[in-house]
C-alpha positions, 0 to 999 in steps of 0.5 A, a space after each residue: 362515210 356512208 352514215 346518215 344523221 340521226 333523224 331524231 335529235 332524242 336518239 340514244 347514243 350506242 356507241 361513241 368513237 373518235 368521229 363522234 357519237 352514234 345511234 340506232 334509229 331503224 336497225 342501223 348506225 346514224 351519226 348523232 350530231 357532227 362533233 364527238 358532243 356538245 355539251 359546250 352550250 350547256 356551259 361543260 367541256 366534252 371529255 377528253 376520253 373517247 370511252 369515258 365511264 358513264 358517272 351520270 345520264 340525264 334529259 341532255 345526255 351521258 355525263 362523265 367526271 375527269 379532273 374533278 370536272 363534269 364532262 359531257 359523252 
């Protein structure tokens, strides 16, 4: 699509959409991993919205709730 790759795996996500989770590194949009997120190797299911509401942030990410679930954005 034209995007990079965040270069830094500690970029912050801005910007969330159904391809996935998007950062600013140097003033432009980089692409931050290849799938919308990957809180599976956490032991949590990504959630099911594509513009969850941001119940939690921690070192690992956003956090959102669906279903009485902790979901990673």
């Amino acid at each position: 699509r034209g995007f990079s790759c965040c270069s830094n795996q500690n970029t912050q996500v801005e910007y969330v959409d159904e391809i996935g989770n998007w950062g600013i590194e140097n003033g432009k949009l980089c692409g931050i991993g290849y799938e919308r997120c990957s809180f599976s190797i956490l032991g949590y299911p990504c959630c099911s919205s594509v513009n969850p509401a941001v119940a939690y942030t921690d070192n690992n990410g956003s956090w959102g709730f669906e279903d009485g679930e902790w979901c990673g954005i």
